[in-house]
C-alpha positions in Angstrom: -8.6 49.3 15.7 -11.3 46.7 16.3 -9.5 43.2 15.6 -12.4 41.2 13.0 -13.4 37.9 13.2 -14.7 35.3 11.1 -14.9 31.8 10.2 -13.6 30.2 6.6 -13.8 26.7 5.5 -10.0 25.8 5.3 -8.5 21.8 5.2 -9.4 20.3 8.1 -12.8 22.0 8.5 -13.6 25.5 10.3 -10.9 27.8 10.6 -10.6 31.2 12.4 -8.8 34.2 11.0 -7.5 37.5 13.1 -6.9 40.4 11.5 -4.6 43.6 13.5 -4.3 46.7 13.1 -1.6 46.3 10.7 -3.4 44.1 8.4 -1.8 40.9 9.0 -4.1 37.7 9.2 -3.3 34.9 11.1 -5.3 31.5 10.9 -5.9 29.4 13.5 -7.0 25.8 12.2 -9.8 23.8 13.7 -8.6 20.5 13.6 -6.4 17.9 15.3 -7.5 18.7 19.1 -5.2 16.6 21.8 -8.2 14.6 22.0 -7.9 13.5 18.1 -5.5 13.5 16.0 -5.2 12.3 12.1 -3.9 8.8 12.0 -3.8 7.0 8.6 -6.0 4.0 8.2 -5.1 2.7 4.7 -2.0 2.8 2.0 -1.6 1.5 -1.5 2.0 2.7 -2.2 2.4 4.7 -5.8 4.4 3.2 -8.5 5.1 2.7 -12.4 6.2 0.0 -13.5 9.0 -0.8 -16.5 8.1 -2.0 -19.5 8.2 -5.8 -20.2 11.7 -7.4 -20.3 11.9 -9.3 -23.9 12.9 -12.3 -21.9 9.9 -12.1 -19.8 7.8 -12.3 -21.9 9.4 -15.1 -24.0 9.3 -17.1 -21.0 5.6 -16.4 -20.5 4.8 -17.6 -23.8 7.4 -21.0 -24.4 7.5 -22.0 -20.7 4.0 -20.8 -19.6 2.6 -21.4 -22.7 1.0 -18.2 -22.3 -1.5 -16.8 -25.1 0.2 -13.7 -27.2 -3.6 -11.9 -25.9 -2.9 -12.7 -22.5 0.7 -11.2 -22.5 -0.4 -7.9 -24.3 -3.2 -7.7 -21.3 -0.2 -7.3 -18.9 0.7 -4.0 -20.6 -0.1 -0.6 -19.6 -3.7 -0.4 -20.4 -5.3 3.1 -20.9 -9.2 3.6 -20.4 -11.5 6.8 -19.3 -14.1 7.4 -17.1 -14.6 6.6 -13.1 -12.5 4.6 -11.3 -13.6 3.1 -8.2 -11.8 1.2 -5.9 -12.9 -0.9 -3.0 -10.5 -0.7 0.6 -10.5 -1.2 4.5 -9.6 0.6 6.7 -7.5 -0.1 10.1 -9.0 2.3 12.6 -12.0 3.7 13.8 -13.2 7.5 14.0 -16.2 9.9 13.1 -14.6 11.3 10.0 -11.5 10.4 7.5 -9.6 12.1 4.4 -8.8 10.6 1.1 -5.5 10.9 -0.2 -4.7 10.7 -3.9 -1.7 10.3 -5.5 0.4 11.8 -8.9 3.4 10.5 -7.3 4.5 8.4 -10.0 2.5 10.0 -12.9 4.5 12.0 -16.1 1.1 14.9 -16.4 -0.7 16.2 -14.4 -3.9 14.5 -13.3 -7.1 16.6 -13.5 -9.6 15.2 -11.3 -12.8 16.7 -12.0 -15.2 14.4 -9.2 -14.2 12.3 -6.3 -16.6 10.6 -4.1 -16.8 7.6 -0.7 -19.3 5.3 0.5 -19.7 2.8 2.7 -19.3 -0.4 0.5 -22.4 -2.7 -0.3 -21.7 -6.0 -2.4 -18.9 -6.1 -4.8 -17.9 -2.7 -6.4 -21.6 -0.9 -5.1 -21.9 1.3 -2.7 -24.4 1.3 0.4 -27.4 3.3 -0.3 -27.4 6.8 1.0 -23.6 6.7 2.4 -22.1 8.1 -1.1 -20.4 11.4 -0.3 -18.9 14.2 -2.6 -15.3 14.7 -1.8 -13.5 18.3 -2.0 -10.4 19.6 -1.4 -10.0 22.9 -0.3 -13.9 23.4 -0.9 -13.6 23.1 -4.3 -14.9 19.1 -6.6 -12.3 19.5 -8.6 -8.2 19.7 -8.7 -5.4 19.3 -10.6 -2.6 16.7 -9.0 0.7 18.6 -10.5 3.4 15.7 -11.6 4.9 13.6 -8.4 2.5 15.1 -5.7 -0.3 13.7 -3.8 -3.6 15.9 -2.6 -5.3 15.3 0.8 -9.1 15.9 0.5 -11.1 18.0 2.8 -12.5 15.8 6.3 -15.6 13.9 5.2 -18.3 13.0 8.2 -18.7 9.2 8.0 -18.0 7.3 10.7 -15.8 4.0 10.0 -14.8 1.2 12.6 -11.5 -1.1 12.0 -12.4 -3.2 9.3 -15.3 -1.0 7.9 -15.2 -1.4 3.8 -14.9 2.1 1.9 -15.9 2.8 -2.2 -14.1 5.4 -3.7 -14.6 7.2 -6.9 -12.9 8.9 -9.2 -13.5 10.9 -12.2 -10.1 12.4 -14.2 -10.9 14.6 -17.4 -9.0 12.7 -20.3 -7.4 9.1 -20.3 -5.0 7.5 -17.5 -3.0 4.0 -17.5 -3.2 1.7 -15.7 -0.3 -0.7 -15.1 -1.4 -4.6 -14.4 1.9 -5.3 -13.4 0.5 -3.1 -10.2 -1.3 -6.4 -8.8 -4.2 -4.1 -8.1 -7.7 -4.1 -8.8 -10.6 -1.5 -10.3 -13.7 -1.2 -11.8 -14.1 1.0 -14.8 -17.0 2.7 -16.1 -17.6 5.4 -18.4 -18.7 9.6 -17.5 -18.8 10.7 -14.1 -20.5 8.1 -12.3 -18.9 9.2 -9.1 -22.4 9.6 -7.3 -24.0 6.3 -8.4 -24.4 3.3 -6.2 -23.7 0.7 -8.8 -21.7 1.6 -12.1 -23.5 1.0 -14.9 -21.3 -0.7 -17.8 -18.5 -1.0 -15.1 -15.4 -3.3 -16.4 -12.9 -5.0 -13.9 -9.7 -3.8 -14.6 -6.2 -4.0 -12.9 -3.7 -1.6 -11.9 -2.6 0.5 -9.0 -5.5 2.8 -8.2 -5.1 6.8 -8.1 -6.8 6.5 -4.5 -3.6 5.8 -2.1 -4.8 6.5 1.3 -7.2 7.1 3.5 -6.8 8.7 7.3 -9.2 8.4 9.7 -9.7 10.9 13.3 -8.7 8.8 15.9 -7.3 9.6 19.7 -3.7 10.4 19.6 -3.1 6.9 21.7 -3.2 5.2 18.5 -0.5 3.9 16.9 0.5 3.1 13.6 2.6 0.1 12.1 3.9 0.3 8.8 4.8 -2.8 6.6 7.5 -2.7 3.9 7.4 -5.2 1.5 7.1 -6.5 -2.5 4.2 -8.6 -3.6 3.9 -11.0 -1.1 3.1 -8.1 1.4 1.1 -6.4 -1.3 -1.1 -9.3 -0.9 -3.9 -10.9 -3.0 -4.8 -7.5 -3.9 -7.5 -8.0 -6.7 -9.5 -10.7 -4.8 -12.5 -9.5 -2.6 -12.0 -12.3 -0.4 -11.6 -12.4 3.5 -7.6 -12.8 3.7 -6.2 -11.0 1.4 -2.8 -10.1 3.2 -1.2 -10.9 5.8 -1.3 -7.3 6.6 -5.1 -7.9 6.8 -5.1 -10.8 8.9 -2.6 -8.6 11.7 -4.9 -6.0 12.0 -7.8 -7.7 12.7 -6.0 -9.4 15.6 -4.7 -6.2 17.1 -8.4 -5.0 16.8 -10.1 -8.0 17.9 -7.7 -7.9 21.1 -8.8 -4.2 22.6 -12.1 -3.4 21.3 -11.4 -1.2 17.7 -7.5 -1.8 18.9 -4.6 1.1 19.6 -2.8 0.2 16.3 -3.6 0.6 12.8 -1.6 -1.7 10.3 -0.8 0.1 6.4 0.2 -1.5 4.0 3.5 -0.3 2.0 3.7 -3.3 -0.3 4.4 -3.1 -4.2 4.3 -6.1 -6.3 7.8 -6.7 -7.6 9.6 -4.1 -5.6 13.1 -4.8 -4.3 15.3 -2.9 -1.7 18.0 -2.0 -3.6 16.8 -1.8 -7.6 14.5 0.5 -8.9 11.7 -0.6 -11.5 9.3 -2.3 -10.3 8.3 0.4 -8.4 11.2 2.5 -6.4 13.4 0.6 -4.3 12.6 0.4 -0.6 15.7 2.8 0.1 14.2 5.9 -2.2 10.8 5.2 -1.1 11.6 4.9 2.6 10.5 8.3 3.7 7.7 9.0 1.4 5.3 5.9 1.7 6.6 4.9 5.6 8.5 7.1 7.5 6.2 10.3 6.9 3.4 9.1 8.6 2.5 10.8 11.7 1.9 8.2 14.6 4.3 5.5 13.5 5.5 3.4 16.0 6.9 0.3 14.2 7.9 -0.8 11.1 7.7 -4.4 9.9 9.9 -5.3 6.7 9.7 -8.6 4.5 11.7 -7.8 1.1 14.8 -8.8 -0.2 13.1 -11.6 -2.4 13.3 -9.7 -6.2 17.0 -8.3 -5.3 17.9 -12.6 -5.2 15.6 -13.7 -8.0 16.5 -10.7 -10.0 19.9 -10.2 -9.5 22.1 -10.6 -12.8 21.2 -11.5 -15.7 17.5 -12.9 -15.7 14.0 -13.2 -17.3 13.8 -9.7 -15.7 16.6 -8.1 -17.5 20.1 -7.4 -16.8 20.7 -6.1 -13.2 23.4 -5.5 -11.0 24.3 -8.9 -8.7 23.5 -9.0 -5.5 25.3 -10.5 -2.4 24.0 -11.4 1.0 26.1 -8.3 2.3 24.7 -5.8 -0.1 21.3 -7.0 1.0 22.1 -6.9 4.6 24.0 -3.3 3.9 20.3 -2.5 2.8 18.1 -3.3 5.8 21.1 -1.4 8.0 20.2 1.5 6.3 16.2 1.3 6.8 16.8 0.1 10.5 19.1 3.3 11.2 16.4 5.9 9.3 13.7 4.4 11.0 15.5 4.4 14.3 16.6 7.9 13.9 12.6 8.8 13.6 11.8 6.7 17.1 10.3 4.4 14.7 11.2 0.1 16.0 11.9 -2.4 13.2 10.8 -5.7 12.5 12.2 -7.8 10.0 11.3 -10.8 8.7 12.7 -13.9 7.7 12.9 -14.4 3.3 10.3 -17.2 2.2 11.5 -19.9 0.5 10.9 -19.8 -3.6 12.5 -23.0 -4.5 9.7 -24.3 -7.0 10.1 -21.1 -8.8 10.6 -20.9 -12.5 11.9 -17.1 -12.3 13.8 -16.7 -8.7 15.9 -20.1 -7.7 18.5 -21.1 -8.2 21.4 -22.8 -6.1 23.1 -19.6 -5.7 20.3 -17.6 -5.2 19.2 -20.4 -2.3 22.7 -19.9 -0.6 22.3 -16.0 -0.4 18.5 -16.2 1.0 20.3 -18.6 3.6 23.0 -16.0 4.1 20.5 -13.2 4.7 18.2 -15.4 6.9 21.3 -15.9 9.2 21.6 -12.7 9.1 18.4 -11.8 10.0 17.9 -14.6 12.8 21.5 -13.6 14.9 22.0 -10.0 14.3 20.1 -8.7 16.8 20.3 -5.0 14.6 16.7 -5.1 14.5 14.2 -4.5 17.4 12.5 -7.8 16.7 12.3 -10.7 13.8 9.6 -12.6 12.2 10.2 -16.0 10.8 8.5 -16.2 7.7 10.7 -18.4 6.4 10.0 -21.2 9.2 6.4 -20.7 8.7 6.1 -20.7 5.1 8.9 -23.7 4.4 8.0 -27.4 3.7 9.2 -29.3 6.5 10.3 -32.4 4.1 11.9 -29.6 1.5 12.7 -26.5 3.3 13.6 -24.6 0.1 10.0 -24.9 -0.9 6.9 -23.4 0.4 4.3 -25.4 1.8 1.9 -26.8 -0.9 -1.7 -26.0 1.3 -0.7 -22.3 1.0 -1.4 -21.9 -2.4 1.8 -21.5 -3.6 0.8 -22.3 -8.0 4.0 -20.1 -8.6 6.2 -21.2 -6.1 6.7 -18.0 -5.0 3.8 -16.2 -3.3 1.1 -17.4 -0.5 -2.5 -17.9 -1.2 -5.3 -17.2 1.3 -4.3 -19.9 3.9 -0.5 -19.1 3.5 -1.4 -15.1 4.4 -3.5 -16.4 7.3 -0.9 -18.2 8.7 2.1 -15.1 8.1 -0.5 -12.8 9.5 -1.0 -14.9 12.8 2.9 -15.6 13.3 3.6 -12.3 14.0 4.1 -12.3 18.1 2.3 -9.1 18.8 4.2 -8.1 22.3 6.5 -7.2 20.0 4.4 -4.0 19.7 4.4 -3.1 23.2 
């Protein structure tokens, strides 16, 4: 028998199906070539948060004087409509996927429209660069509970750097957690295919959109970074440093033209290595939001700040305590699973927080000491970043210094994410 061939739009594009004489079909797909490969571009790691801590929130209010309105608008908030995030992306190629997550959701999310652009001012797209997103050919899927969906390839060309919009439109209500540290704008129907929302309301909250991957040539690279809110960055602000994530990649692709690295971000405000809560740990996360990606060459991890400031009993609630060797037991364990996936580990150095309200304390100092020791000598990693001597006041060393920003005592602003971003020596990626 004649063997019969056609042509089906699969995942990754055109596909090509042979049929024997027996009936069986195999499918050959038409992507990844060895001249180009999928390498991912962008992250925002998926995570729910826990609800309040009672002592959090009298703190807020008696020490912070914080307004009882402004405390409730840190809850889960629910709304309806499109949501549409703004992002960059770290490398450069003629087409890229969207990746949204259910990861962390308890129902299934039904998204009924998804769509990217290149982005214009603010939350608006560029005019005539909005495209309709699929996934397996189809507008609209169902995310089942703690799975993410890759969409079908989408043709628009994106350089490192280049600014994405993307849209989307779930049937029914979702949360969004401010305690995420993220930033959307909401607007109501399915305004997926509009340039500018109309009636669109900045909210904030870890977006359903949590990666994007772009075709690049298999030479590129991929660093991951690990990390809690201070790697999560200045998420909400559109503003030119807003991690120093951000501020690494544009080095690496100002120094070859586009680069041969792409920098994603695994940060999650509040995360910790060892605790669940905000967000899982580093340890259960590990695999899923880092060492799955395909490409990854290195790894750079700054956490360890929440297991110190919230170890015990705190304005966070009642955890377990935390020494410097349960800490350092931790970062073992990520520098053997990385190593066991060829993947090289940079750690860095834990930024001083003395000025704040919610992490110091004299103990708490002596353990972030005990770690940075740790850190500095062990040679267990494949390189180090000092943070800590960066970030520390010269004439205090247990505080940051004042001209980054630091109103909390605890995380960077603009000019102290510059500065992290630009210590990092990059022959350690060589």
């Amino acid at each position: 028998m004649f063997a019969k061939l056609f042509t089906k739009a699969g995942f990754f594009g055109a596909a090509l199906a042979v049929t024997g004489a027996l009936g069986a079909t195999v499918w050959a797909s038409a992507a990844p070539t060895e001249t180009q490969v999928w390498r991912e571009a962008f992250q925002s790691s998926p995570a729910r948060y826990d609800p309040l801590a009672p002592e959090f929130v009298k703190m807020l209010v008696e020490k912070f004087k914080m307004p009882p309105e402004a405390v409730a608008q840190m809850r889960p908030q629910t709304a309806s409509g499109t949501q549409r995030v703004r992002l960059a992306v770290t490398a450069r190629g003629p087409q890229i996927r969207i990746r949204v997550s259910n990861e962390e959701g308890t129902e299934p999310l039904v998204l009924a429209a998804v769509s990217v652009g290149l982005a214009g001012d603010g939350y608006a797209s560029k005019p005539g660069t909005l495209k309709s997103i699929t996934f397996g050919g189809h507008r609209d899927i169902t995310v089942p509970v703690g799975a993410p969906v890759l969409s079908d390839p989408i043709a628009l060309p994106v350089a490192a750097g280049t600014e994405l919009i993307v849209s989307t439109y779930a049937k029914g209500s979702f949360k969004l957690d401010p305690l995420g540290g993220g930033a959307v704008v909401v607007a109501a129907g399915d305004q997926t295919m509009k340039n500018e929302l109309a009636g669109g309301a900045p909210m904030v909250g870890r977006p359903a959109v949590t990666g994007v991957a772009v075709m690049s040539p298999p030479s590129r690279r991929v660093i991951a970074t690990l990390g809690d809110s201070i790697t999560d960055g200045n998420r909400p602000a559109l503003t030119e440093t807003r991690s120093w994530p951000e501020v690494l990649a544009k080095r690496l692709a100002a120094r070859r033209s586009e680069g041969d690295y792409a920098v994603v971000n695994a940060g999650i405000g509040g995360n910790r290595v060892l605790g669940a809560g905000w967000g899982p740990s580093a340890l259960a996360r590990l695999d899923r939001d880092v060492l799955r990606i395909d490409g990854l060459s290195h790894l750079i991890v700054l956490e360890g700040t929440n297991d110190i400031g919230m170890s015990g009993h705190t304005v966070f609630g009642n955890n377990p305590v935390v020494t410097a060797e349960d800490l350092i037991a931790g970062y073992r364990q990520i520098i053997a699973r990385a190593h066991a996936r060829g993947v090289k580990v940079v750690v860095g150095t834990i930024m001083p927080f003395g000025a704040s309200m919610t992490h110091y304390s004299p103990e708490n100092e002596r353990t972030r000491q005990a770690v940075n020791r740790w850190i500095r000598t062990s040679r267990e990693a494949d390189g180090v970043v000092d943070f800590d001597l960066v970030a520390r006041d010269p004439k205090n060393p247990v505080n940051m210094r004042a001209e980054f920003g630091s109103e909390d005592g605890l995380h960077p602003g603009a000019a102290g994410y510059k500065a992290m971003g630009e210590a990092v020596d990059l022959s350690v990626f060589e």
